[in-house]
VOMILO-213532 format. One record per residue (C-alpha): residue in three letters; x, y, z negated. Coordinates in steps of 0.2 Angstrom, whole numbers, padded with zeros to 4 digits, always signed. Last residue first. Example, Ala and Ser with C-alpha at 12.3 -4.5 7.8 and 13.67 -1.06 7.14 Angstrom:
SER+0068-0005-0036;ALA+0062-0022-0039;
//
This chain:
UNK+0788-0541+0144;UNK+0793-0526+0129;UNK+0801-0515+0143;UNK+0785-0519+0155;UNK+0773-0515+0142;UNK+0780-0496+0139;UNK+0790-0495+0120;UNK+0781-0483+0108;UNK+0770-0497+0103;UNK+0752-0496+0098;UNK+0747-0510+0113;UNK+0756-0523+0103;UNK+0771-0519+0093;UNK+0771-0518+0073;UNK+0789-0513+0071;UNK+0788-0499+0084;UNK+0773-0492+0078;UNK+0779-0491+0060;UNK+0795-0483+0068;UNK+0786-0470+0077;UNK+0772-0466+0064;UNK+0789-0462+0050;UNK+0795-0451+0064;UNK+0780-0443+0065;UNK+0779-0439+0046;UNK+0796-0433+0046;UNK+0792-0423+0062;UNK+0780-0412+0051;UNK+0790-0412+0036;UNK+0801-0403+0050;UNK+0788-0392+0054;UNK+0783-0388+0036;UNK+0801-0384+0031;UNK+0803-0374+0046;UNK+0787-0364+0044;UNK+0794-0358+0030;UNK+0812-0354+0038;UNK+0801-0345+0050;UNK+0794-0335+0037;UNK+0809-0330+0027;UNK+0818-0327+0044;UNK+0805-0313+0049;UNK+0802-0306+0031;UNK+0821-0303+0026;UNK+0821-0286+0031;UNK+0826-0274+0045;UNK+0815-0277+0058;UNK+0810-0294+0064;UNK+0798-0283+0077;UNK+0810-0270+0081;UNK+0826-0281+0085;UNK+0814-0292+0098;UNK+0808-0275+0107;UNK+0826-0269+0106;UNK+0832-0285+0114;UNK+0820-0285+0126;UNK+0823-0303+0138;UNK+0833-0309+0150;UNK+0853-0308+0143;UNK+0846-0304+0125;UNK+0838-0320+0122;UNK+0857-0329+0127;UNK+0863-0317+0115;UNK+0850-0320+0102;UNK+0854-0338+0104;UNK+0872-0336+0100;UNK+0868-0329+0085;UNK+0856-0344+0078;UNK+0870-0355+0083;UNK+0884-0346+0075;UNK+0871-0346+0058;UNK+0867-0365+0060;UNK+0887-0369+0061;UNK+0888-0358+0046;UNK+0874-0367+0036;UNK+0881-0383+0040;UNK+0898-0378+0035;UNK+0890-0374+0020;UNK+0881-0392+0017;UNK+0899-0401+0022;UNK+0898-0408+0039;UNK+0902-0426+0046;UNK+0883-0429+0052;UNK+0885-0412+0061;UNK+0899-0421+0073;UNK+0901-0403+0083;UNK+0902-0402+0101;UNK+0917-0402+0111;UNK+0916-0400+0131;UNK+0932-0395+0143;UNK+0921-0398+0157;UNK+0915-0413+0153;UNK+0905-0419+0170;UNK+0904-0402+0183;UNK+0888-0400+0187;UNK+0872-0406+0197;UNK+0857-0403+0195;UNK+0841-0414+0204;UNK+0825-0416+0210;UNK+0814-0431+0214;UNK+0802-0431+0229;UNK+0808-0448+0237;UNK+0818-0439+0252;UNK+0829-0432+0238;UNK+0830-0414+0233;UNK+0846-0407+0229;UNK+0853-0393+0215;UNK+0868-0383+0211;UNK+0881-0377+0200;UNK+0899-0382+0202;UNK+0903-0365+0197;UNK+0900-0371+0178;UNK+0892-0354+0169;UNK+0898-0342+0159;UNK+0888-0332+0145;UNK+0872-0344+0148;UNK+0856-0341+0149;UNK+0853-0333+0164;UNK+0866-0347+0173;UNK+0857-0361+0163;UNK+0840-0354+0169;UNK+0842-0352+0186;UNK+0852-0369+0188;UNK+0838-0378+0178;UNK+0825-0371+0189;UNK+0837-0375+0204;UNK+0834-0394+0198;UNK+0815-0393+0196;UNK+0812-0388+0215;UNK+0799-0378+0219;UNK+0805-0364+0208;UNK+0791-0351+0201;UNK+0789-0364+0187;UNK+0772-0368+0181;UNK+0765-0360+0164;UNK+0769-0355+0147;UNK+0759-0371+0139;UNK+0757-0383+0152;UNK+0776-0378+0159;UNK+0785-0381+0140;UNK+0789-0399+0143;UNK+0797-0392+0160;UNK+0794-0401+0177;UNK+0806-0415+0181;UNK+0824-0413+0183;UNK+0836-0428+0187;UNK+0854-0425+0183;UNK+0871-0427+0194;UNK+0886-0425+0184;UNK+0902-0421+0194;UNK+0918-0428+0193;UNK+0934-0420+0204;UNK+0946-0431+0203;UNK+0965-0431+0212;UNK+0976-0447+0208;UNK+0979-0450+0227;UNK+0971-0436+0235;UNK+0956-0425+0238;UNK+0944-0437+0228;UNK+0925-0436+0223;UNK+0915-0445+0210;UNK+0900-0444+0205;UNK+0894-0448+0188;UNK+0873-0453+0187;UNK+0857-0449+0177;UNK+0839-0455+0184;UNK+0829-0453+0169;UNK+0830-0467+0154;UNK+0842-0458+0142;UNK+0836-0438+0143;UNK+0828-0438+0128;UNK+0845-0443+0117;UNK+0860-0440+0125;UNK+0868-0449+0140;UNK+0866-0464+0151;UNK+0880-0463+0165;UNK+0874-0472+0181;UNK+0886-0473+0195;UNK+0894-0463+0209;UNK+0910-0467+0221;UNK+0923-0461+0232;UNK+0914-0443+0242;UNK+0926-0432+0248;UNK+0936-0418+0242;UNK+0941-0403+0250;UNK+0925-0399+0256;UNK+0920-0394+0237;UNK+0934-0380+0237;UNK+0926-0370+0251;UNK+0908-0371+0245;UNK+0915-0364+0230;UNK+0919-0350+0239;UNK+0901-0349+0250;UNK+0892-0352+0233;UNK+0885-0368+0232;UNK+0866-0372+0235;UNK+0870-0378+0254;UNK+0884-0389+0245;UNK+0870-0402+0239;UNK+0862-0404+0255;UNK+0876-0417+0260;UNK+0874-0424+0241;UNK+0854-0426+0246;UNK+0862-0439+0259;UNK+0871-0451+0249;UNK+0859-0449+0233;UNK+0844-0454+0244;UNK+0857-0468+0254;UNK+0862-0476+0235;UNK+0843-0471+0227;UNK+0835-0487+0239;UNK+0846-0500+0229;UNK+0852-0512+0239;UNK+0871-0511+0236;UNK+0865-0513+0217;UNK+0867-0497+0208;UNK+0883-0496+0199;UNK+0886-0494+0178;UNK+0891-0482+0163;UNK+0882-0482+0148;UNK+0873-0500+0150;UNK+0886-0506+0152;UNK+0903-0499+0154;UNK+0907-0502+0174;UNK+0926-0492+0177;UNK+0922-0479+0193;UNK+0931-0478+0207;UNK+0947-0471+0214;UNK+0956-0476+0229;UNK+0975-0474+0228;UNK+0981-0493+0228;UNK+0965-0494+0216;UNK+0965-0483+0203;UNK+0952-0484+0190;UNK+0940-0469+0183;UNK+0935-0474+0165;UNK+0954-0468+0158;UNK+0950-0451+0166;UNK+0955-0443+0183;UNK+0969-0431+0182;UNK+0961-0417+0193;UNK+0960-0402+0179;UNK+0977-0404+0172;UNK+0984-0415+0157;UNK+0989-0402+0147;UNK+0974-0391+0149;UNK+0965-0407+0141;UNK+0978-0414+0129;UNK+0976-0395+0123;UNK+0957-0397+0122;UNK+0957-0411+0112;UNK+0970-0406+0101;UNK+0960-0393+0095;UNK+0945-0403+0094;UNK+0952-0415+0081;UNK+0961-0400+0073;UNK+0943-0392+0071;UNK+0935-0409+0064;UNK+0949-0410+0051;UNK+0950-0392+0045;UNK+0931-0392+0043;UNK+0922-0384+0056;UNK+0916-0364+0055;UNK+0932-0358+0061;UNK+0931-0369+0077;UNK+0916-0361+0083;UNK+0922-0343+0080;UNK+0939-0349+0087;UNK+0930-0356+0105;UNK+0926-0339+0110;UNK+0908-0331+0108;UNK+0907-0322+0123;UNK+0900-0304+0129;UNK+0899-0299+0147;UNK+0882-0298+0151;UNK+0876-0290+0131;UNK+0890-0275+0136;UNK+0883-0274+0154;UNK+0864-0273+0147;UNK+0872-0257+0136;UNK+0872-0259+0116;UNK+0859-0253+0102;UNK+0846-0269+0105;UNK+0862-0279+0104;UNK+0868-0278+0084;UNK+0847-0279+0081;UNK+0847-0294+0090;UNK+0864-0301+0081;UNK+0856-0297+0064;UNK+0838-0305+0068;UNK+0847-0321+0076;UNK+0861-0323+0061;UNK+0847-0321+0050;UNK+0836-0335+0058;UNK+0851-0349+0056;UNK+0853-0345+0041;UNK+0835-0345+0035;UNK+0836-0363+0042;UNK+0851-0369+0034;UNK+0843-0360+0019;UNK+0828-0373+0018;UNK+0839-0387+0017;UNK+0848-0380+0004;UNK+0834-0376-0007;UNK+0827-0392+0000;UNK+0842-0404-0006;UNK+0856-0409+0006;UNK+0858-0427+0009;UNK+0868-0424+0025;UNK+0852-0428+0033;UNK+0841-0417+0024;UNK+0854-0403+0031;UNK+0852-0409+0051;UNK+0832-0409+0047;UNK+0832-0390+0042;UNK+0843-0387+0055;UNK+0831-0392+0068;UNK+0818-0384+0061;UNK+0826-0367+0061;UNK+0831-0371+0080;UNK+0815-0377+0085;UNK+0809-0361+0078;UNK+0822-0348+0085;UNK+0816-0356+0103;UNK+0798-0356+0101;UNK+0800-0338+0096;UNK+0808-0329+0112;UNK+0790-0333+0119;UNK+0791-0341+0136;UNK+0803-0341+0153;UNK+0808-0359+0156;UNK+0823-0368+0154;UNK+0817-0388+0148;UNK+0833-0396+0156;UNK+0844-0383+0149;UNK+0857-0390+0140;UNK+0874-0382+0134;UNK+0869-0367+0123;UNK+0885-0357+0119;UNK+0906-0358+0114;UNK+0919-0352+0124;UNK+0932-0358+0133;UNK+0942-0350+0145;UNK+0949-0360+0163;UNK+0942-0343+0172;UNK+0926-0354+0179;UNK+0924-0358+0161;UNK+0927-0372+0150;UNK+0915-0382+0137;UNK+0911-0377+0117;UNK+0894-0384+0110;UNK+0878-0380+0109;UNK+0864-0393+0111;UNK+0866-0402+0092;UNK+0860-0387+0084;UNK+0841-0388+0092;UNK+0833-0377+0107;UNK+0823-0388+0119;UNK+0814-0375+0128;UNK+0831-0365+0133;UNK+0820-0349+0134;UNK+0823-0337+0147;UNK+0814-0323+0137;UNK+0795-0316+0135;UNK+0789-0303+0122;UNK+0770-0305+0116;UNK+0775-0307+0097;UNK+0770-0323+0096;UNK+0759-0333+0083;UNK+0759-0354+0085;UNK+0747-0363+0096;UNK+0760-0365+0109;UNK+0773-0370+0097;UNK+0761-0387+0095;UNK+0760-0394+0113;UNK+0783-0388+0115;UNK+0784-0399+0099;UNK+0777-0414+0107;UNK+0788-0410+0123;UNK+0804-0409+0112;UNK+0803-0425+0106;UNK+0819-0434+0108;UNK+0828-0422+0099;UNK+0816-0423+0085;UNK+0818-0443+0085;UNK+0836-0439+0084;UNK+0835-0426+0067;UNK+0824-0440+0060;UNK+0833-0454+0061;UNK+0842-0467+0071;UNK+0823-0472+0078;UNK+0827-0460+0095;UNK+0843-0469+0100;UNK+0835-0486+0098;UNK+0818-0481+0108;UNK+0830-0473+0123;UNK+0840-0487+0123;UNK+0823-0498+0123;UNK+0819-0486+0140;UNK+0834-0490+0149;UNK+0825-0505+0155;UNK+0813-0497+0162;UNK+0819-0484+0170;UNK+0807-0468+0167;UNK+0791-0464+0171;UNK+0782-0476+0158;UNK+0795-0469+0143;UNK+0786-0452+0147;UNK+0770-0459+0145;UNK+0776-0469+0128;UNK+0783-0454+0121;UNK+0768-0445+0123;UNK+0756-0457+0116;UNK+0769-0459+0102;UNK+0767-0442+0097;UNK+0748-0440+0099;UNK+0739-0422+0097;UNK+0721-0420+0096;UNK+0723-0401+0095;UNK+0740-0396+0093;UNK+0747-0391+0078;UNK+0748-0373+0068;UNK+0763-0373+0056;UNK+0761-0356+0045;UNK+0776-0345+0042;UNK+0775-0339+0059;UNK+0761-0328+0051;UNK+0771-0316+0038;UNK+0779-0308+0053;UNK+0763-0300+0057;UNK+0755-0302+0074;UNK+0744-0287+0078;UNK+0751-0275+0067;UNK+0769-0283+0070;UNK+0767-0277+0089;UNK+0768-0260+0081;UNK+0786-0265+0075;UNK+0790-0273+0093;UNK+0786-0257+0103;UNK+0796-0245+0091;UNK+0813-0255+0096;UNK+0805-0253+0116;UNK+0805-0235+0115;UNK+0821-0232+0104;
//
């Protein structure tokens, strides 16, 4: 009980009453950020980016992460540091395979990892489900409960863990049922018979966008989601030779399997929200006629959360992610591993949908929402307790409402928050000029 009595006399100095206030950053400009991180991406991915963003205000928030990262660190903490995800939202979990061909449920991206205060994390997420309710036309009170939900399940789940052995919180799982029982019978069977095409069909059948060409596989060109780099393109030898290096960050048995296949193609694939615009390609690899392995290889910049909680021990961005998914995570990809180009970018690769399924939460019913927010919130107190103190964490929220009724607080007033910059964004966008969130040479 050392550490539980730890986090309730941390509440003398920070109450739990204080996370209920929304502190921002000093001089802070959303569409300044945006803008400077639109400048350092591919330019004309950047207005793909800008139309993904201005769906709504639950996407702008996903796009936003490194303004909301400025004004977390101004918030209260408690003084206890995790592996935190840094970008921690509803719409990044989601179901995907594991080494053992099980699926379970749990946090899927990690480009922002960092170690940081375990409640940055619990507030995007409040926040985060807050916006997802108003836009299934939920009204506050049920809005703001999405939020508390989500908190609840956190508090309860850490104090379930602060009383179990570190071997008991590494082995644990939340399986693909739990996620599926929260769904609407629609969506569920949707994804049910997703995945049983997918076992099915085998691991190697290559996808309906791979073609086969007298026994040659290559890529099907989508634009812009799925396309090839000119034959000029400096990034084809870069990418060609950092893939050599790529198998010195296997594991020696993956490494193994890996030299079984060879090298047949890579393209661009634009995914998500924040990430569309940084160097993000497929590669494919083949061991024999209609034999696939596709792997996603993902560009990793420096952290959103870095100015706030501190540089990264890693040199290279793309083992920071590895670290952190596999510390995260209850399973990871075994196709892990990272590269560094002779240009200076890093990367991550990993296995491309591997048995992934998210949930469509625009097709939600308000308590489905609140369920789905709850697993989530859970989930992340298990990928909290894996690096951090769970029975410092259980102690502080202690065994009231207080905790999740002041983040669910400061989750209304946050996402009013990204309402309001959301509504800046797309006045900006309409008017142009030099206020526009869109770089000069994608508006030329």
């Amino acid at each position: 009980m050392g550490s539980y009595a730890a986090g309730q006399r941390a509440r003398k100095k920070v109450g739990r009453s204080s996370h209920a206030r929304v502190s921002l950053a000093p001089g802070r400009d959303p569409i300044g950020v945006i803008r400077q991180q639109n400048e350092q991406r591919i330019s004309w991915l950047v207005p793909l980016r800008i139309e993904r963003m201005s769906r709504s205000p639950f996407a702008f928030f996903r796009g936003t992460a490194a303004v909301m990262a400025a004004d977390l660190a101004n918030t209260p903490a408690s003084g206890s540091i995790v592996q935190a995800s840094g970008d921690c939202h509803l719409a990044n979990f989601g179901l995907f395979g594991t080494p053992e061909r099980n699926v379970i449920f749990d946090l899927n991206d990690f480009d922002e990892t960092l170690p940081a205060p375990w409640e940055w994390d619990v507030k995007r997420l409040a926040t985060s489900a807050v916006l997802a309710a108003r836009e299934l036309g939920a009204n506050e009170k049920e809005s703001r409960r999405a939020a508390l939900e989500a908190v609840r399940a956190y508090r309860l789940h850490m104090r379930e863990l602060s009383h179990v052995s570190p071997l008991d919180i590494w082995f644990r799982r939340v399986d693909a049922g739990m996620f599926l029982a929260v769904l609407n019978p629609q969506q569920a069977r949707s994804i049910e018979r997703k995945q049983r095409d997918a076992a099915l069909r085998g691991e190697h059948i290559p996808p309906a966008y791979v073609a086969n060409r007298s026994g040659k596989l290559r890529f099907v060109e989508n634009p812009p989601l799925l396309h090839h780099l000119p034959h000029n393109d400096v990034l084809r030898g870069r990418a060609r030779e950092g893939l050599r290096k790529y198998q010195a960050s296997l594991r020696d048995d993956t490494r193994v399997l890996f030299s079984r296949y060879h090298l047949r193609d890579a393209a661009i694939r634009v995914v998500g929200v924040g990430s569309v615009g940084t160097h993000c390609a497929i590669v494919l690899f083949q061991a024999g006629p209609a034999d696939a392995l596709i792997l996603q290889m993902k560009e990793a910049g420096p952290s959103v959360l870095e100015p706030f909680a501190g540089a990264s021990h890693y040199a290279n961005h793309g083992q920071r992610v590895v670290a952190g998914q596999r510390l995260m995570q209850a399973a990871s990809d075994m196709f892990l591993g990272w590269i560094a180009l002779e240009g200076g970018q890093h990367y991550y690769l990993r296995r491309f949908r591997d048995r992934k399924a998210n949930a469509n939460l625009e097709r939600l019913q308000t308590k489905e929402l609140h369920e789905y927010a709850s697993l989530c919130g859970a989930t992340l107190a298990l990928a909290h307790a894996r690096s951090g103190d769970p029975g410092f964490m259980a102690g502080y929220m202690g065994a009231s409402a207080r905790f999740e009724e002041a983040l669910a607080e400061y989750a209304v007033g946050y996402a009013d928050q990204a309402q309001a910059d959301y509504g800046t964004f797309m006045k900006a966008l309409k008017e142009g000029g030099p206020s526009s969130p869109l770089p000069a040479q994608a508006l030329s």
